[in-house]
C-alpha positions in Angstrom: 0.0 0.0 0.0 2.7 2.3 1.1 4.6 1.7 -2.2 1.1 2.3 -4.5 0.5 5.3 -2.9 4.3 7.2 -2.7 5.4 5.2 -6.1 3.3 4.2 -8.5 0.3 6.0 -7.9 -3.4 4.5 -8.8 -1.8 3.1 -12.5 0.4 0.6 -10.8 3.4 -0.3 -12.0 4.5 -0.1 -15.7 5.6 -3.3 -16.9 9.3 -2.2 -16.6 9.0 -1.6 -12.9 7.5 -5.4 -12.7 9.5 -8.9 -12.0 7.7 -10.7 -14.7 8.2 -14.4 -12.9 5.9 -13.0 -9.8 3.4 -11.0 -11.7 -0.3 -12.6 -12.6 -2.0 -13.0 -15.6 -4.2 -10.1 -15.4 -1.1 -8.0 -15.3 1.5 -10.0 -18.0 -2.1 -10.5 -20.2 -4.2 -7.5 -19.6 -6.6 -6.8 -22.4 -5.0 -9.9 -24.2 -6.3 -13.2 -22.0 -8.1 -11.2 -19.0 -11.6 -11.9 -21.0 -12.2 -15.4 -21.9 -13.9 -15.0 -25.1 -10.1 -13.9 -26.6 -7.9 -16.9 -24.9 -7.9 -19.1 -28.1 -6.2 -22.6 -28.0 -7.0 -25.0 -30.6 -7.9 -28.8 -30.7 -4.2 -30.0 -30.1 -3.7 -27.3 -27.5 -1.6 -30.4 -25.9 1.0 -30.2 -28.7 1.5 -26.6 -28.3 -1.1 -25.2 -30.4 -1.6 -22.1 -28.1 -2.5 -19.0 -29.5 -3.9 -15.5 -28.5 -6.0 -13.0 -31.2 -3.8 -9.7 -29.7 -0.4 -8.6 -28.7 1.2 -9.1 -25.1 0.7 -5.7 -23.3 3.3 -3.0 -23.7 5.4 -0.8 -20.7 1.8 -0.1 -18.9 -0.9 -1.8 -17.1 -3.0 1.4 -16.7 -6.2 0.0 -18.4 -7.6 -0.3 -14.6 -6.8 1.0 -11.6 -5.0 -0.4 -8.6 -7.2 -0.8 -6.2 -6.4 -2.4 -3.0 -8.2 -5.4 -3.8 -6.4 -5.3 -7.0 -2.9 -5.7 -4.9 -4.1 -8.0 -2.0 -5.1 -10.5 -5.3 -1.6 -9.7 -7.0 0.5 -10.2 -4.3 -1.8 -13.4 -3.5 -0.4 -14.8 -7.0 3.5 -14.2 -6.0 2.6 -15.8 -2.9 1.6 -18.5 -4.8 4.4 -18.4 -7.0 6.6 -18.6 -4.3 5.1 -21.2 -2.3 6.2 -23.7 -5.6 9.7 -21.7 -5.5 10.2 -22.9 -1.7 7.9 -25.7 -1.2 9.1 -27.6 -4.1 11.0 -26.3 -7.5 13.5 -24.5 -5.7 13.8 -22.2 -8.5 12.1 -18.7 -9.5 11.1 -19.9 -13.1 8.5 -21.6 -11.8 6.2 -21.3 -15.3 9.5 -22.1 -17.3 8.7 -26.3 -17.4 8.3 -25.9 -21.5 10.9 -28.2 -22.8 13.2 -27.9 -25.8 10.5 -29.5 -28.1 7.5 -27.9 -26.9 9.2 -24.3 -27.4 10.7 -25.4 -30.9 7.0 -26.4 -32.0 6.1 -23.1 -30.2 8.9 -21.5 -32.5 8.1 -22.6 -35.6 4.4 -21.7 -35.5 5.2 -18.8 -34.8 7.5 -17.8 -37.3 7.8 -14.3 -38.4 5.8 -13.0 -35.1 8.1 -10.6 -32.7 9.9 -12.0 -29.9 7.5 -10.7 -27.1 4.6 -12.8 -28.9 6.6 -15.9 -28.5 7.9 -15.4 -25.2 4.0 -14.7 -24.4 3.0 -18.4 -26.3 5.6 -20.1 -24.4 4.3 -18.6 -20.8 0.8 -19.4 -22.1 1.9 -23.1 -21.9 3.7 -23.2 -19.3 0.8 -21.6 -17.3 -1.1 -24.4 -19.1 1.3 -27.4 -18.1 0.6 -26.3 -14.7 -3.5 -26.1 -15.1 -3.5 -22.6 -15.0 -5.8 -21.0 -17.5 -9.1 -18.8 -17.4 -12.4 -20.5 -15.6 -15.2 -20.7 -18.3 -13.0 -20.6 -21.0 -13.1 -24.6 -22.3 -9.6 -24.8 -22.0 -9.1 -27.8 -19.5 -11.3 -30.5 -21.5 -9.0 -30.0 -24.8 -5.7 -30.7 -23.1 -3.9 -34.0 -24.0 -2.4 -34.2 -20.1 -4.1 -35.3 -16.9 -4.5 -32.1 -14.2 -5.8 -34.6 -11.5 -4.0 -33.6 -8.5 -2.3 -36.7 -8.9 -1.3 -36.0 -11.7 0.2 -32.5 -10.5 1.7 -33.8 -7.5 3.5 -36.4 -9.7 4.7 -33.3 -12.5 6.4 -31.2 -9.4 8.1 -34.3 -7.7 9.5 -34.5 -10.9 10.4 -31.3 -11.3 12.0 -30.9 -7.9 15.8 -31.0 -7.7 15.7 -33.8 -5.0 12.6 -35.5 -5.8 10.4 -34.6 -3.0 7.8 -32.7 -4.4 5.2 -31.0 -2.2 4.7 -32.1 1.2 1.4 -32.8 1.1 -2.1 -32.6 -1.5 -3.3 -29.7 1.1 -0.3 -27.3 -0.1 -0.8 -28.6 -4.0 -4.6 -27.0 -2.7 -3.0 -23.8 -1.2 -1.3 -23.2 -4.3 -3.7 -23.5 -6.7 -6.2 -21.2 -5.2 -3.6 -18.8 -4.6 -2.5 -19.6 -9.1 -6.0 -18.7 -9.8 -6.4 -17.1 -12.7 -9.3 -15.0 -11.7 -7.9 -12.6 -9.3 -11.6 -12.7 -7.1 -10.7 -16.3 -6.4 -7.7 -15.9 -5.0 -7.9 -16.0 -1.1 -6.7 -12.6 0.8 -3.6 -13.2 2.9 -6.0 -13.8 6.2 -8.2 -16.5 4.6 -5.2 -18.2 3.2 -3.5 -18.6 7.1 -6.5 -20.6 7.4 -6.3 -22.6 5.2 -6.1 -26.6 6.0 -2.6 -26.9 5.3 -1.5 -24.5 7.8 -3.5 -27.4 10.3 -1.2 -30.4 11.6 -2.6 -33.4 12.6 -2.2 -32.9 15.9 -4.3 -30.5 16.8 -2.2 -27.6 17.3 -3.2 -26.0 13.9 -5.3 -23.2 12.8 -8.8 -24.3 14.1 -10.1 -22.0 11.9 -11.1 -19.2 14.3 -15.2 -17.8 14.4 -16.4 -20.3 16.5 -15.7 -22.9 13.4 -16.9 -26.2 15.8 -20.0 -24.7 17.5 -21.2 -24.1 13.3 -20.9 -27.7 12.5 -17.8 -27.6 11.2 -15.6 -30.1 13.2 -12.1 -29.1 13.1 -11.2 -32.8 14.7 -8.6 -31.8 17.1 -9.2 -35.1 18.8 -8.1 -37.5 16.1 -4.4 -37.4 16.7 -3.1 -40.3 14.3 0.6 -39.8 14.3 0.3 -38.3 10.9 3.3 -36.2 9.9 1.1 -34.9 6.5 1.0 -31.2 6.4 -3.0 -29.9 6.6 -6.4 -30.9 7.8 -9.6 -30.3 5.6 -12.6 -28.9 7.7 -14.7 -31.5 8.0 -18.5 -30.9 8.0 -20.2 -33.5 10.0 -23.5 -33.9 8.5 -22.0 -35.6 4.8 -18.1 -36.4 5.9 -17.1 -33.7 2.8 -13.4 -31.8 3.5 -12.9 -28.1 2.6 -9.7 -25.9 2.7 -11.7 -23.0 4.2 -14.0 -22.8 7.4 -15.9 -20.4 5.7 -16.6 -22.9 2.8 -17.6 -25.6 5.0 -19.8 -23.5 7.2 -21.6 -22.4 4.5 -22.1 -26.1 3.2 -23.1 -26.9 7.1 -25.2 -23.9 6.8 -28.5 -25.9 7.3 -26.9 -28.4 10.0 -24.8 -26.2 12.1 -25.3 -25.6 15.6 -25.6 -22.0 16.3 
């Protein structure tokens, strides 16, 4: 806030200012993949076949204001980003997993169009590789590779230098939320502290705060199993379901919870 209002002023950053590995899509893409309608990927988007109908954005992001909100979700996406960087990849390229072949096929199809618009096809699929793309926009169902969160967990353990991957499915969760591609899902810093990863199974985790238990929402502090997994859903007890957020499951309890 402090640097918005004595640096940038309510335009933001220009591009220039920006460290393009931590920035979200609504701020590398603006006016090029923000609106759904103009993400275009083709049948055989899983061979590389990514395209978008304009150019990358230029030195400024000034085609809407930043707002607070507008930050909080920002910063939310370099949290995210950096969660891989630590939790996992133990690098900063984080969307660089495009191998040699994908970029040559990238390259080639591309041949003739300036070197921004290919850098901004080969982030498009690395953002893609990692199930990152726009909700609404029919992308996931014409991809040719699994994004279970089996599958994912098994991509990053790959990727990690010493094979570890993430420490548990409830971070993959975290992540993902926080990788949204529409900024209004993206949890504020608050809600994501509360989130089940940040709950051991021991009970000394977050128990989610606002009377979570007396709402029907059993945070299960009593079911100490030895586990050394990192997070605990929120369980509601009237269908057994788990959410990452105690304000998702109380509003799922909503009809059973005991005010």
């Amino acid at each position: 806030a402090f640097s918005l209002t004595n640096l940038y002023g309510t335009e933001g950053p220009s591009a220039a200012q920006q460290t393009p590995e931590y920035s979200p899509p609504e701020i590398l893409f603006e006016g090029s993949l923000g609106d759904p309608e103009v993400f275009a990927t083709n049948e055989n988007a899983g061979n590389g076949h990514v395209s978008a109908s304009r150019d990358p954005v230029g030195e400024d992001t000034g085609n809407q204001l930043m707002t607070p909100q507008r930050v909080m979700a920002y910063d939310m996406w370099s949290v995210g980003v950096l969660a891989l960087e630590l939790l996992c990849l133990g690098t900063p390229e984080v969307f660089a997993s495009a191998g040699g072949r994908t970029r040559a096929g990238i390259e080639r199809r591309l041949r003739g169009a300036s070197d921004e618009t290919r850098a901004f096809a080969i982030r498009i699929r690395a953002l893609l590789e990692l199930c990152v793309f726009p909700p609404r926009s029919g992308v996931g169902p014409l991809l040719s590779w699994d994004c279970s969160e089996d599958a994912l967990m098994a991509q990053l353990t790959a990727r990690d230098p010493v094979g570890l991957g993430l420490p548990s499915v409830w971070a993959l969760r975290l992540i993902r939320r926080l990788l949204s591609w529409d900024p209004s899902d993206r949890p504020t810093a608050e809600e994501a502290l509360g989130h089940a990863f940040f709950r051991d199974g021991e009970g000394g985790g977050n128990d989610g705060g606002d009377g979570a238990a007396a709402n029907g929402v059993d945070d299960d502090d009593d079911d100490d199993d030895g586990s050394d997994v990192l997070g605990r859903g929120y369980l509601c007890q009237s269908d057994a379901r788990e959410f990452e957020f105690v304000r998702e499951c109380t509003k799922h309890c909503a009809s059973v919870c005991k005010m």
